[in-house]
NUGUNU-565438 format. One record per residue: residue number from 1; x, y, z of N, C-alpha, C in turn. Coordinates in steps of 0.1 Angstrom, whole numbers. Layout:
<nodes>
NODE  num     nu     nv     nw    cau    cav    caw     cu     cv     cw
NODE  NUM      X      Y      Z      X      Y      Z      X      Y      Z
...
</nodes>
This chain:
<nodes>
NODE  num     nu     nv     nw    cau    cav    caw     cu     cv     cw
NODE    1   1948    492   1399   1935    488   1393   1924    491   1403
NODE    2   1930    487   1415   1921    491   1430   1915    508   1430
NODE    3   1926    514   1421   1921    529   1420   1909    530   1410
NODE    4   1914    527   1401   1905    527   1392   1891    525   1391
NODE    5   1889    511   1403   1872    510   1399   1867    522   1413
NODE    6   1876    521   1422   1874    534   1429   1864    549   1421
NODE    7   1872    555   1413   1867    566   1403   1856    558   1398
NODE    8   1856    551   1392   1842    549   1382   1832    547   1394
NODE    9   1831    540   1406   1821    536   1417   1816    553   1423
NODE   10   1824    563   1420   1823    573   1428   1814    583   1412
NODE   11   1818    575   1404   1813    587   1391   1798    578   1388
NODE   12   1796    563   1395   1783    562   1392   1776    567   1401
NODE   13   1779    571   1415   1774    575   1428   1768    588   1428
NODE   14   1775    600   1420   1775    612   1413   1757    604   1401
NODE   15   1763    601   1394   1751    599   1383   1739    596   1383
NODE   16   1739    585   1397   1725    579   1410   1718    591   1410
NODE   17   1729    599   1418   1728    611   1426   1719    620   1418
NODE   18   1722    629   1402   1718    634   1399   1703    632   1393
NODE   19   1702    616   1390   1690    606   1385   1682    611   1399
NODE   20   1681    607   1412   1677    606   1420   1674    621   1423
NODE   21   1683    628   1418   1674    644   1421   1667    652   1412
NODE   22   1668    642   1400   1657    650   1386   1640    640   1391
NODE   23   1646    628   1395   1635    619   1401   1625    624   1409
NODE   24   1635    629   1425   1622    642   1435   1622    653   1428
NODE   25   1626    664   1424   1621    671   1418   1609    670   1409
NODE   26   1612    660   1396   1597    656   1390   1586    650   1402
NODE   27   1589    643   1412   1580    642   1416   1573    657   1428
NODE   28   1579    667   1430   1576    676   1437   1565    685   1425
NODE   29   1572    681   1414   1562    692   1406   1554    684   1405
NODE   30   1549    670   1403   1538    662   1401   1529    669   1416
NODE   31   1534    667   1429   1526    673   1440   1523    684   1442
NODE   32   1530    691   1435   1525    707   1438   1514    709   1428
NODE   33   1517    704   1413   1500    701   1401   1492    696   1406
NODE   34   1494    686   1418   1478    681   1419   1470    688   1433
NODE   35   1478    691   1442   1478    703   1450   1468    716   1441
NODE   36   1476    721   1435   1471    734   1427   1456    729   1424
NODE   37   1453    714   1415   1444    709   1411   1433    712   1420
NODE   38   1440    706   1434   1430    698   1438   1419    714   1448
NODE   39   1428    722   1448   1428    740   1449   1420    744   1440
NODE   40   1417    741   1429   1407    746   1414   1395    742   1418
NODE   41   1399    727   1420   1387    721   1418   1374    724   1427
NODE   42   1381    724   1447   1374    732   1458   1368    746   1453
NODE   43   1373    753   1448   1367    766   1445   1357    769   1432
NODE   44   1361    756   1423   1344    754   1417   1339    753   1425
NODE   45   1341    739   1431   1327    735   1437   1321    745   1444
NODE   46   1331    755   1453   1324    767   1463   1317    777   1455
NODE   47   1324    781   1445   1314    791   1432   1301    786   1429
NODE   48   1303    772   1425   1290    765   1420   1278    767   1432
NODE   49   1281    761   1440   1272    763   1452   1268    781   1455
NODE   50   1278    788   1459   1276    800   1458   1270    806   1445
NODE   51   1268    799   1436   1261    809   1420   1245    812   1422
NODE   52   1241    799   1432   1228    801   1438   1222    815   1441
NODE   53   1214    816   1429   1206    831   1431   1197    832   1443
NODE   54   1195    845   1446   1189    846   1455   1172    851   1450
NODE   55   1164    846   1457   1151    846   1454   1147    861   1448
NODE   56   1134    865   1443   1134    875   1440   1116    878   1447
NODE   57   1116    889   1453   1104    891   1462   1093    899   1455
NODE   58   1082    896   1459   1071    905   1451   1065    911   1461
NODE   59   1057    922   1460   1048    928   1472   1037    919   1470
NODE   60   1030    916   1480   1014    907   1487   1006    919   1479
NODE   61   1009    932   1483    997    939   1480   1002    952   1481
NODE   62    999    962   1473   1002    974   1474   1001    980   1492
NODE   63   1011    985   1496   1010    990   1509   1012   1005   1511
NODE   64   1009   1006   1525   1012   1022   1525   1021   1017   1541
NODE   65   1035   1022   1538   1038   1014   1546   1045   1030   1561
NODE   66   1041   1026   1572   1036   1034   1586   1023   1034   1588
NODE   67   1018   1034   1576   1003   1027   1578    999   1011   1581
NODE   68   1002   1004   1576    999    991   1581   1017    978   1579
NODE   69   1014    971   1577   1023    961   1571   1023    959   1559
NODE   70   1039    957   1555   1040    954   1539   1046    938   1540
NODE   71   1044    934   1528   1044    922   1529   1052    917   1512
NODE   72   1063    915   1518   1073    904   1502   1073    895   1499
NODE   73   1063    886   1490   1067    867   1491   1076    863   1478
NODE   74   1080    853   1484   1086    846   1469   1085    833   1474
NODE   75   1075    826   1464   1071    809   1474   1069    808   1483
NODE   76   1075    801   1495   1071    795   1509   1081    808   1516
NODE   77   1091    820   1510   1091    830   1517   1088    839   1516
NODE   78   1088    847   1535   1078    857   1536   1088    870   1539
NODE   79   1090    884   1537   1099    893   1544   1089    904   1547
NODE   80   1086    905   1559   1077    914   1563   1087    929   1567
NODE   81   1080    938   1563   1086    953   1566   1076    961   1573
NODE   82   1079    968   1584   1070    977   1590   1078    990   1596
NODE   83   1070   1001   1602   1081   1012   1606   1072   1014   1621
NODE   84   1079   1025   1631   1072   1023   1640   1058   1038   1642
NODE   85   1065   1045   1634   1056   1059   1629   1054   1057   1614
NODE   86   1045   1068   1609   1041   1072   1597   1056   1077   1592
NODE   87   1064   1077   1583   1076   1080   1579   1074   1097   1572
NODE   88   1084   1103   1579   1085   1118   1577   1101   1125   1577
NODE   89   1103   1133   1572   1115   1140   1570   1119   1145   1586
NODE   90   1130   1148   1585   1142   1142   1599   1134   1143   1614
NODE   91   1127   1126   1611   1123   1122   1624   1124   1111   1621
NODE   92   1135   1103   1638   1139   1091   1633   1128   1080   1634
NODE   93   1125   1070   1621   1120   1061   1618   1129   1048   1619
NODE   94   1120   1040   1627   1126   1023   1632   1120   1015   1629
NODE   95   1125   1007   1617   1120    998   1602   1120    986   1610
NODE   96   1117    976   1609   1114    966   1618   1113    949   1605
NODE   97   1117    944   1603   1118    935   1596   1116    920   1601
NODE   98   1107    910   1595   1101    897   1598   1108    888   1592
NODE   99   1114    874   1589   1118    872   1579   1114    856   1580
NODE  100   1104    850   1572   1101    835   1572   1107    829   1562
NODE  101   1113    820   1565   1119    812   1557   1131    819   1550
NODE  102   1135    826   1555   1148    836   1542   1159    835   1559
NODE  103   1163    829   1555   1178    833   1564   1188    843   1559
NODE  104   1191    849   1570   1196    862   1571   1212    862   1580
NODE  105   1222    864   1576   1237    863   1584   1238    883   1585
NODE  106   1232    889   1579   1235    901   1576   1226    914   1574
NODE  107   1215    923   1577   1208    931   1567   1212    944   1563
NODE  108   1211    950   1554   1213    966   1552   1200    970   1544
NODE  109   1190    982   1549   1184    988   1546   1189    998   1539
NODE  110   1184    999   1525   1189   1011   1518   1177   1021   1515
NODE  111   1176   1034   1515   1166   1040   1510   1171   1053   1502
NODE  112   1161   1051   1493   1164   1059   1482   1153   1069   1478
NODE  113   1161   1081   1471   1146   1089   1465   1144   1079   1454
NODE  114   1128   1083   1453   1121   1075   1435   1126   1084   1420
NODE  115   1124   1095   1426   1127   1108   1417   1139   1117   1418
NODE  116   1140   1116   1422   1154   1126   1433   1163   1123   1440
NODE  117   1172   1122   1434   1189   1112   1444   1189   1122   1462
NODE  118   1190   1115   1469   1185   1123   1484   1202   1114   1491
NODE  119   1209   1111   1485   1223   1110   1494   1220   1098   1495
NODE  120   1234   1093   1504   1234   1076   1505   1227   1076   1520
NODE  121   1213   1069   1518   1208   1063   1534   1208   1048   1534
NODE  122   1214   1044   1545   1220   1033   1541   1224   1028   1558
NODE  123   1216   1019   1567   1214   1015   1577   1218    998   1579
NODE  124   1226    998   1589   1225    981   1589   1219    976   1602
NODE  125   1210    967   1598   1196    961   1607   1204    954   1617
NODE  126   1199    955   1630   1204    949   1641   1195    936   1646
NODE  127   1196    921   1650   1189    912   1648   1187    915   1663
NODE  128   1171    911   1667   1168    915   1678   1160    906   1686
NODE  129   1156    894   1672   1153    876   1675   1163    869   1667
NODE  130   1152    860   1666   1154    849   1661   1153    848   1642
NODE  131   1142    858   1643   1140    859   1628   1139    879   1623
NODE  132   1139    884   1634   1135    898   1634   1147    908   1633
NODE  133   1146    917   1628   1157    925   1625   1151    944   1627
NODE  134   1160    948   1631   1155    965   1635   1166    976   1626
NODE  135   1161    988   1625   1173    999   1621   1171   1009   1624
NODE  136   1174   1020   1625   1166   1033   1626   1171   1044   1621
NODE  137   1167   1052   1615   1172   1058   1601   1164   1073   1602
NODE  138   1171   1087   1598   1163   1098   1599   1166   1105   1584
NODE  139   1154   1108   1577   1152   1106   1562   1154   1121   1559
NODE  140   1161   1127   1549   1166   1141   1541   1150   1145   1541
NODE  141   1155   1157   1541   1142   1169   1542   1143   1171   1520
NODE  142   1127   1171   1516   1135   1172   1507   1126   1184   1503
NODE  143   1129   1195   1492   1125   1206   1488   1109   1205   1483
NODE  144   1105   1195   1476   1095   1196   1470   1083   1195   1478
NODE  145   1080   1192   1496   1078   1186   1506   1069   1178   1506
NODE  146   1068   1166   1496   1073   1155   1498   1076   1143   1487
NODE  147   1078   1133   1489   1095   1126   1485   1087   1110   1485
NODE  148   1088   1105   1473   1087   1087   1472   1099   1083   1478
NODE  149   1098   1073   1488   1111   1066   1490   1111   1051   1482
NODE  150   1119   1046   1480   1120   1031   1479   1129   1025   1493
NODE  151   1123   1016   1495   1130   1013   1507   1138    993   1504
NODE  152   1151    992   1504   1155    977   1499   1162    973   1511
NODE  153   1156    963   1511   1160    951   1521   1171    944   1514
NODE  154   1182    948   1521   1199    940   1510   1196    923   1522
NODE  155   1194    918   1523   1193    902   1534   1207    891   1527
NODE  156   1219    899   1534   1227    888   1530   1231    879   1536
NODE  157   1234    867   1531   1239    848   1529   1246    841   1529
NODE  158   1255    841   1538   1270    833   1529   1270    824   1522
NODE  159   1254    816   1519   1257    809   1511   1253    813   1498
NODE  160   1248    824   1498   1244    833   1479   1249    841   1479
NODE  161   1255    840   1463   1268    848   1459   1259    865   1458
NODE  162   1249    863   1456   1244    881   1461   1234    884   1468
NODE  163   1232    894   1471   1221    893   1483   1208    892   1480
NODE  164   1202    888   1487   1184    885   1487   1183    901   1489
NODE  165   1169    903   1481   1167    916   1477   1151    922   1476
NODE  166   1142    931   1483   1133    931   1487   1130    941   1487
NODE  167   1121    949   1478   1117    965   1474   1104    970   1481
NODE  168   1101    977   1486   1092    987   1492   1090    999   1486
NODE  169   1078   1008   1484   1079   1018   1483   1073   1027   1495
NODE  170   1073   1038   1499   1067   1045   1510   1068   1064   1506
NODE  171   1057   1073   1506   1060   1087   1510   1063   1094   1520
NODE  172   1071   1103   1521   1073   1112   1536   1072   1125   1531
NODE  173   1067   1131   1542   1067   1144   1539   1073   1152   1546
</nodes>
């Protein structure tokens, strides 16, 4: 008889046993779901924050820019652009950039023909204060002898999901 409850004590022990491992298991998938969750939920919130557009800039005033200063506001900010010569075909030009109130982790100058695709020019600004940024860039010769540029200030953010963005136009000849 001594045997007997022996087997049954060992076949409830087995039964514990398997109860007890469907038990952690359900609870491992419960922690890994709310893990996963709690993973979703962090990366809304970082999207959301990151969806923050970036301002959009207007010129102050028509400029001629190697001629004087140009000037981009949007509200209380200011992105000032200047060059250190009159801008001309391959002679190097050093763009010089101001930036109030626009925080900058990053810049790339891009320049483009207005009329005429003139290749990728495409410079990344070296910070040389506090708020100031430099690049220097030598502009395609182009046939017609001379050439609208647009000039865009890329000013990227980590905290804006795209970059602050700031248009110029300028001629070279």
């Amino acid at each position: 008889m001594e045997d007997n409850k022996t087997q049954t004590h060992r076949r409830r022990g087995k039964h514990i046993s398997r109860r007890y491992k469907r038990r952690q298991r359900l609870r491992l998938i419960i922690i890994i779901g709310l893990v996963l969750l709690l993973a979703l939920l962090a990366s809304f919130v970082s999207l959301f924050k990151m969806s923050e557009t970036a301002p959009i800039f207007h010129l102050d005033y028509d400029c001629v820019l190697g001629e004087e200063t140009c000037v981009a506001i949007s509200g209380e900010k200011k992105i000032v652009l200047t060059t250190n010569v009159k801008p001309a075909s391959m002679e190097a030009i050093t763009f010089t950039t101001t930036l109030t109130n626009v925080h900058a982790d990053h810049i790339i100058l891009d320049l483009q023909g207005k009329k005429m695709f003139m290749g990728i020019n495409q410079v990344d600004m070296t910070k040389v204060s506090d708020n100031t940024w430099q690049g220097t860039i030598e502009l395609a010769v182009c046939t017609t002898g001379s050439m609208t540029w647009l000039a865009s200030l890329l000013i990227h953010n980590e905290n804006l999901a795209y970059p602050t963005r700031a248009e110029f136009e300028f001629t070279a000849r």
